[in-house]
C-alpha positions as CSV (number, residue, x, y, z in Angstrom):
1,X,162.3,110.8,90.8
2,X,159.4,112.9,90.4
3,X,156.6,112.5,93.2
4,X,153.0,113.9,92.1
5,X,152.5,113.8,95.4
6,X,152.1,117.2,96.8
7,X,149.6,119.6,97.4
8,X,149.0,120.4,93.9
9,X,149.0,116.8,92.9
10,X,146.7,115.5,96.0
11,X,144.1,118.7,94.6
12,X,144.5,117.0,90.9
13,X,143.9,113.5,92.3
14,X,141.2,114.4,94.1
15,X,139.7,116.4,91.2
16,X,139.4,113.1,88.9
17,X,137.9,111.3,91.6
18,X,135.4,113.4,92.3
19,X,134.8,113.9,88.6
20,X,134.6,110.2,88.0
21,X,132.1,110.1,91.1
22,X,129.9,112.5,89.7
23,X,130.3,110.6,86.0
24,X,129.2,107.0,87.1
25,X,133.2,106.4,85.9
26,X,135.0,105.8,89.1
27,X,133.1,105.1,92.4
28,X,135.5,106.3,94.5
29,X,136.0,108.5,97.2
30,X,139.9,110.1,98.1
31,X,140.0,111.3,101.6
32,X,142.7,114.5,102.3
33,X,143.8,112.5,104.8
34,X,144.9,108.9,103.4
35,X,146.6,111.6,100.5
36,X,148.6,113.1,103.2
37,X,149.3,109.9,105.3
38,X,150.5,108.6,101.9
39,X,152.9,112.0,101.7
40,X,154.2,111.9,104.8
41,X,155.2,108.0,104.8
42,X,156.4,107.9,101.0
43,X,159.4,111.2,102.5
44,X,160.2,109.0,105.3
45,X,160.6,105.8,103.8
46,X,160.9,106.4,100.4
47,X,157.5,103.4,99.7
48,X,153.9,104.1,99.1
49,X,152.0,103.3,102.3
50,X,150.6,100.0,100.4
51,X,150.8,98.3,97.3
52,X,147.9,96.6,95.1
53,X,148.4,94.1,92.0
54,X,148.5,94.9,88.3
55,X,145.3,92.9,86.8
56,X,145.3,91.2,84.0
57,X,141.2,90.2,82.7
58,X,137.9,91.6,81.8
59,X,137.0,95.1,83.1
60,X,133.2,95.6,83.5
61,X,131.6,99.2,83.8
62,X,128.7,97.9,85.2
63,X,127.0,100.0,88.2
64,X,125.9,97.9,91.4
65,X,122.2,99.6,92.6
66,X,120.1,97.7,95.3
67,X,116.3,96.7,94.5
68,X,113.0,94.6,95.7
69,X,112.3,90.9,94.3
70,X,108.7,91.1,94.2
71,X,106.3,89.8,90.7
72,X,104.7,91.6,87.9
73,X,101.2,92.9,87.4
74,X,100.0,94.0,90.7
75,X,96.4,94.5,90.1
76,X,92.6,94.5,92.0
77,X,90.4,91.7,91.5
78,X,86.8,93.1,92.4
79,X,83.4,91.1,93.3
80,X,80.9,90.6,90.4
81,X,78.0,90.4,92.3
82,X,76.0,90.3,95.7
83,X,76.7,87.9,98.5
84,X,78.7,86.4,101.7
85,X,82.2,85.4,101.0
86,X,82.5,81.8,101.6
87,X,85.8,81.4,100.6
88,X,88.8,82.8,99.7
89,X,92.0,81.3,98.1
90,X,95.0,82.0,100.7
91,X,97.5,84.7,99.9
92,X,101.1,83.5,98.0
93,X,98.7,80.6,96.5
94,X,98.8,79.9,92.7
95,X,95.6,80.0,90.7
96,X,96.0,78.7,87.2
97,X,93.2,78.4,84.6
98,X,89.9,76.9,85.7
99,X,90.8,77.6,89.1
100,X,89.2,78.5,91.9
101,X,89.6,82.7,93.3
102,X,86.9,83.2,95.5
103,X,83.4,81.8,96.1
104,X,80.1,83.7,96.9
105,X,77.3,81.6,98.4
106,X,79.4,78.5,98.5
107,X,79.5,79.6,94.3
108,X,83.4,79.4,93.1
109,X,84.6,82.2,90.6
110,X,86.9,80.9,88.1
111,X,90.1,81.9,86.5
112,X,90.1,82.2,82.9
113,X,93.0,83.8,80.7
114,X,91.8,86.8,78.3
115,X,92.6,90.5,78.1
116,X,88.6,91.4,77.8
117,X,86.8,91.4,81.5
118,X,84.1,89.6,82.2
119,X,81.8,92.6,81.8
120,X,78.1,90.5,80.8
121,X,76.6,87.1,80.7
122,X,77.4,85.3,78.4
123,X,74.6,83.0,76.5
124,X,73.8,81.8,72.7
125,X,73.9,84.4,69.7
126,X,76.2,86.6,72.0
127,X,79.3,87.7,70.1
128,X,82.6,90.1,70.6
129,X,85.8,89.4,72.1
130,X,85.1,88.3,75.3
131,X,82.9,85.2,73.5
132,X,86.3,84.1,71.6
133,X,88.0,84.2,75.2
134,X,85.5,81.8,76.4
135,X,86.0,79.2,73.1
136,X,89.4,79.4,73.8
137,X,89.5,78.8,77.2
138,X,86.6,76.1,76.8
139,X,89.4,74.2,73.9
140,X,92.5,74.7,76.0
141,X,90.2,72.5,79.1
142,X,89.2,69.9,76.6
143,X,85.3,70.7,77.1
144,X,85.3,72.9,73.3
145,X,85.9,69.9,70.6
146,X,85.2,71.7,67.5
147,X,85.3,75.1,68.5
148,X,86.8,77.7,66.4
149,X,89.5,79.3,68.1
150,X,88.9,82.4,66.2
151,X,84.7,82.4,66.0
152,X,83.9,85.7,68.3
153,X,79.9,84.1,68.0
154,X,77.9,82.1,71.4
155,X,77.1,79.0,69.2
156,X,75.5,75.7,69.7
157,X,78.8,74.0,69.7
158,X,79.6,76.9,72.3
159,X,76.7,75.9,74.5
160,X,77.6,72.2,74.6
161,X,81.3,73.3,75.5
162,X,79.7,75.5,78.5
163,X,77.5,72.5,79.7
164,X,80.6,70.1,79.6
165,X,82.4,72.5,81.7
166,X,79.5,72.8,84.2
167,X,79.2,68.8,83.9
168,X,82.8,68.8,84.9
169,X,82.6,70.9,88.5
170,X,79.1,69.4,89.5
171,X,77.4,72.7,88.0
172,X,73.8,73.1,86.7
173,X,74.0,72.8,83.3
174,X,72.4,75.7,81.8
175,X,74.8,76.3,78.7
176,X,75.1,79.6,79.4
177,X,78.2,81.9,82.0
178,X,76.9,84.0,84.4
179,X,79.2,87.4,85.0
180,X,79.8,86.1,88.3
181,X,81.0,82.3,87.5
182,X,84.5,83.7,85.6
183,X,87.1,86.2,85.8
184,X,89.5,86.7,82.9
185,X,92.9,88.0,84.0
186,X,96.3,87.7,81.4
187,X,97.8,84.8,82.8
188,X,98.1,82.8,85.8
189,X,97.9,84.8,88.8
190,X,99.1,84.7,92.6
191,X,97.0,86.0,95.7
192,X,99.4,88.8,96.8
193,X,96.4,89.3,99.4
194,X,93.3,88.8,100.4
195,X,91.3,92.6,100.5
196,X,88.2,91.2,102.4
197,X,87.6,88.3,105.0
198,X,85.3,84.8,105.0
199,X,82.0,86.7,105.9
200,X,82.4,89.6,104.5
201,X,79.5,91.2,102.5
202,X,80.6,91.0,98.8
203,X,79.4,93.7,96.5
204,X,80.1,94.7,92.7
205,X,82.9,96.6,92.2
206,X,84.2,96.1,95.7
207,X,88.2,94.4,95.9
208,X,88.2,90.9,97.1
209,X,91.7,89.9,95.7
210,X,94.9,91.6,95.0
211,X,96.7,89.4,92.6
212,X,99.6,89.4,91.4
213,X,101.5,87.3,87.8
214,X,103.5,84.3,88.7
215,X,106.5,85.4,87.3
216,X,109.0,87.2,89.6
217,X,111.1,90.1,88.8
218,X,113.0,93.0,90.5
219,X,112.4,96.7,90.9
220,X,115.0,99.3,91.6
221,X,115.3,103.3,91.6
222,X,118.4,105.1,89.9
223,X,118.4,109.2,89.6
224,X,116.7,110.2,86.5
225,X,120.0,111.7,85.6
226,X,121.7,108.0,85.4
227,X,119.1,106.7,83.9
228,X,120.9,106.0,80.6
229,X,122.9,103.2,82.3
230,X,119.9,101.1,82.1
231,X,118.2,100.6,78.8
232,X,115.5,98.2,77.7
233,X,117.2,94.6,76.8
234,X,120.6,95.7,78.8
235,X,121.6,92.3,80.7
236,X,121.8,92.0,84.6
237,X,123.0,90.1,87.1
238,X,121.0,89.7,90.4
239,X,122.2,88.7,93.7
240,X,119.3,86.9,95.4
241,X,118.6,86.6,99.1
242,X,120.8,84.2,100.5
243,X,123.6,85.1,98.0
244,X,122.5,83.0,95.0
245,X,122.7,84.6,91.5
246,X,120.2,84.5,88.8
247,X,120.7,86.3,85.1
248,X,118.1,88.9,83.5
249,X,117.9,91.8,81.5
250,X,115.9,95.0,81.7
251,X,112.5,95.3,81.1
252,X,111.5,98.6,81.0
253,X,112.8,101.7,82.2
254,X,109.9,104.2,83.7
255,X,109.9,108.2,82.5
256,X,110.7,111.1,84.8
257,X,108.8,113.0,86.1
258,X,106.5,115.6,83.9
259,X,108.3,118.9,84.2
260,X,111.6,118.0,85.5
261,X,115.0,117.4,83.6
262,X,116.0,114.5,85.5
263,X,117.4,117.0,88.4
264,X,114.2,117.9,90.1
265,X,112.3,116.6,92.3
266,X,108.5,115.8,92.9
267,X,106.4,113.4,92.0
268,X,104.5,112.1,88.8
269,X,103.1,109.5,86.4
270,X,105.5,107.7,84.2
271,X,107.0,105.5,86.8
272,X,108.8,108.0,87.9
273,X,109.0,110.1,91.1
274,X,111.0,112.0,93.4
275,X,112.6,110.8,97.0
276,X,114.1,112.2,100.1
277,X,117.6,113.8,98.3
278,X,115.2,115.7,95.7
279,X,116.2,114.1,93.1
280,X,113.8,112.9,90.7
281,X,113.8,109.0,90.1
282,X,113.1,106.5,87.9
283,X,111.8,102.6,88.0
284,X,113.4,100.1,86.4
285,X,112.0,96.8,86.3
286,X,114.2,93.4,85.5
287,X,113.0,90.1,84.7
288,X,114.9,86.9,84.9
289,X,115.9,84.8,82.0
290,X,114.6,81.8,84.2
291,X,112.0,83.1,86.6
292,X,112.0,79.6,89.1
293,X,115.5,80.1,90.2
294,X,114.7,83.6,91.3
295,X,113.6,82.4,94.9
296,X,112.9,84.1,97.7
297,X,110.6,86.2,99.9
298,X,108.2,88.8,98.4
299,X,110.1,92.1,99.2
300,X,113.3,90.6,99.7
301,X,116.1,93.1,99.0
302,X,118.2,92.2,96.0
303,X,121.6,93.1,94.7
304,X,121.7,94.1,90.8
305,X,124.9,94.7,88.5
306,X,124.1,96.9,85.2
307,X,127.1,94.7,83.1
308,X,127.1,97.7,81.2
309,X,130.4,97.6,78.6
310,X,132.7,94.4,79.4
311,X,136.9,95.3,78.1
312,X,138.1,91.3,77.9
313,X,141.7,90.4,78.8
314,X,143.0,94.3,79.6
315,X,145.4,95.2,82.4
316,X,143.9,97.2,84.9
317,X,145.0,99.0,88.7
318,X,142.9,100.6,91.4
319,X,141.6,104.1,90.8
320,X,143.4,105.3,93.7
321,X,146.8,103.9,93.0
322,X,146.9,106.7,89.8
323,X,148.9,109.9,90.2
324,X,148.2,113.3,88.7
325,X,152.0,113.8,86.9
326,X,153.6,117.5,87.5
327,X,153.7,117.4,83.6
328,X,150.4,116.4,82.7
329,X,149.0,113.1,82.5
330,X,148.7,110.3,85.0
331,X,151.1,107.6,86.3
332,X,151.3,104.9,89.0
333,X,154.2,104.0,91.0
334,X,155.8,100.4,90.6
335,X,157.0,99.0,94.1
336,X,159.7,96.0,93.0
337,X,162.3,94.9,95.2
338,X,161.8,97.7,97.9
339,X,162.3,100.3,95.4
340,X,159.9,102.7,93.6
341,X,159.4,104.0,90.3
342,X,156.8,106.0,88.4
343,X,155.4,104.7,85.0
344,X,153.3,107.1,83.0
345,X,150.3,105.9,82.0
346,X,147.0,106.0,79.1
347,X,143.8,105.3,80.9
348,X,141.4,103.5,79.5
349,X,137.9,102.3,81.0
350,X,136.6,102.8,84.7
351,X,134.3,100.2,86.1
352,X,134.4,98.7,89.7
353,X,136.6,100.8,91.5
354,X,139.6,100.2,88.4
355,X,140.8,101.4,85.9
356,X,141.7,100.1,82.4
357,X,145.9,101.3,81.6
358,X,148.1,100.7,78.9
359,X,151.9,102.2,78.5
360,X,155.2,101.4,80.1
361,X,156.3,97.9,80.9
362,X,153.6,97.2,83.1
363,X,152.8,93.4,83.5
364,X,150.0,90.9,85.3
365,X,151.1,91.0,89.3
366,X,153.4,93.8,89.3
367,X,152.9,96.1,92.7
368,X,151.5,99.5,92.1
369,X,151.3,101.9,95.3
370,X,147.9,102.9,96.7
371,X,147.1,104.7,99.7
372,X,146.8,102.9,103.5
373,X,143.1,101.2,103.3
């Protein structure tokens, strides 16, 4: 019976590994040692060292990578005018629209969704953009009956809507928005932090607020050079603190660098950078397919599997049980009834540590030798 277990076919063995290593393929790392601890046992008794099953089911090459649960949009919220902070919403709070963010003089800042910041006052015969935001904010409250959605004009029917509103909190009711009654952000927003204190001088263009979106998501780093395992729309799995699971996909994968090939290292724009090993990186950011089940603590590190191609209902054996044959090709060895035989082998995929195989009589539970773990 031929072994594939000398020198020669330890150096072959190791070879694969190391090229499947280096591929994304195999994930596995053959120590010189287990190879010879697996020589010297199989001359003395004849058996590999140990045995491992014959699989029968679905093969994933999915690649495992470890990231941050944190939430999307991180951006500065900065004061609109003069005056004392008198207070401050508290940070992990939730501000939907309408509500409060800050107040200066005892006078509350309100949330209001739109793209367009709140950059003037805004009073009859005003138009552009950031009037339409208004209407629509002002229709979605129930203060703008007969408002046109689309009307980027201040009208009368606006001015009514405003005094409503201002009726509504126990305002003046001047039918007009100063710059520093609203702030229009994208969405509903979360106080990441607070960037100044109750007391605090407030001053235009200085940060109050570092806010965040309500939705969470996860960010992780690969090497720019494996950065085609992760594409735009590709589905994930995340492990969540506290070893729940929640399903996402990818939602955008960042650049490299400017001026690297995926190998160097530095730093850049693009979402990309470099890290301690020199290699230059990539962010890739995942969101979940239902954001409320993604729970726990901002920062929390998170476990994400790239499902990457899926083989359904395909045997499959350890990486390390295959052999390097004297002949070419690679084989495993069947362990049935304390004896030993060697099947050649195709292989197929690699994902996980295993390896897709066809060939032989190879069935579902069979023993297949594999070095002492």
């Amino acid at each position: 019976m031929k072994r594939g277990t000398g020198r020669g076919g330890r150096r072959v063995l190791l070879g694969l590994a190391l090229l499947l290593a280096a591929t994304g393929g195999g994930y596995v790392v053959l120590e010189e040692r287990a190879a010879e601890a697996r020589g010297e046992e199989q001359r003395s008794t004849g058996l590999p060292p140990d045995t491992a099953p014959v699989q029968r089911g679905d093969l994933s090459s999915g690649l495992r990578v470890e990231g941050t649960l944190g939430h999307a949009g991180e951006r500065r919220l900065n004061a609109a005018g003069p005056g004392v902070l008198t207070w401050i919403a508290d940070a992990g709070s939730a501000v939907a629209r309408d509500g409060r963010l800050y107040e200066v003089n005892g006078r509350p800042v309100r949330l209001m969704y739109g793209a367009t910041p709140m950059y003037r006052p805004l009073k009859a015969g005003d138009k552009g953009e950031d009037v339409r935001q208004l209407k629509r904010n002002l229709l979605a409250l129930g203060h703008g009956t007969g408002l046109d959605p689309e009307d980027k004009t201040f009208t009368e029917g606006t001015v009514t809507a405003v005094k409503r509103w201002q009726k509504a909190h126990k305002a003046k009711q001047t039918g007009e928005v100063a710059k520093e009654d609203i702030a229009f952000v994208s969405g509903p927003q979360r106080v990441q932090r607070a960037e100044a204190a109750i007391g605090d001088e407030a001053a235009p263009g200085k940060p109050v607020l570092t806010l965040t979106g309500t939705d969470r998501i996860v960010r992780f780093r690969m090497d720019a050079g494996q950065a085609d395992a992760a594409k735009p729309g590709d589905r994930v799995s995340v492990t969540l603190p506290g070893g729940g699971a929640a399903t996402g996909r990818i939602d955008s994968v960042g650049a490299p660098p400017p001026g690297t090939d995926g190998q160097g290292g530095g730093t850049g724009s693009g979402g990309g950078s470099g890290d301690g090993d020199g290699k230059a990186k990539v962010e890739v950011v995942v969101v979940f397919d239902r954001p409320a089940e993604a729970k726990g603590p901002d920062r929390s590190p998170v476990s994400v599997l790239l499902t990457g191609e899926t083989r359904t209902n395909v045997l499959s054996v350890p990486v390390n049980a295959l052999l390097a044959l004297s002949g070419g090709g690679f084989g495993v060895q069947v362990v049935e009834n304390g004896t030993v035989r060697e099947v050649r082998v195709e292989l197929g995929m690699f994902g996980q540590g295993r390896v897709e195989i066809t060939g032989g009589d190879l069935k579902d539970g069979m023993e297949v030798g594999v070095p002492k773990t």
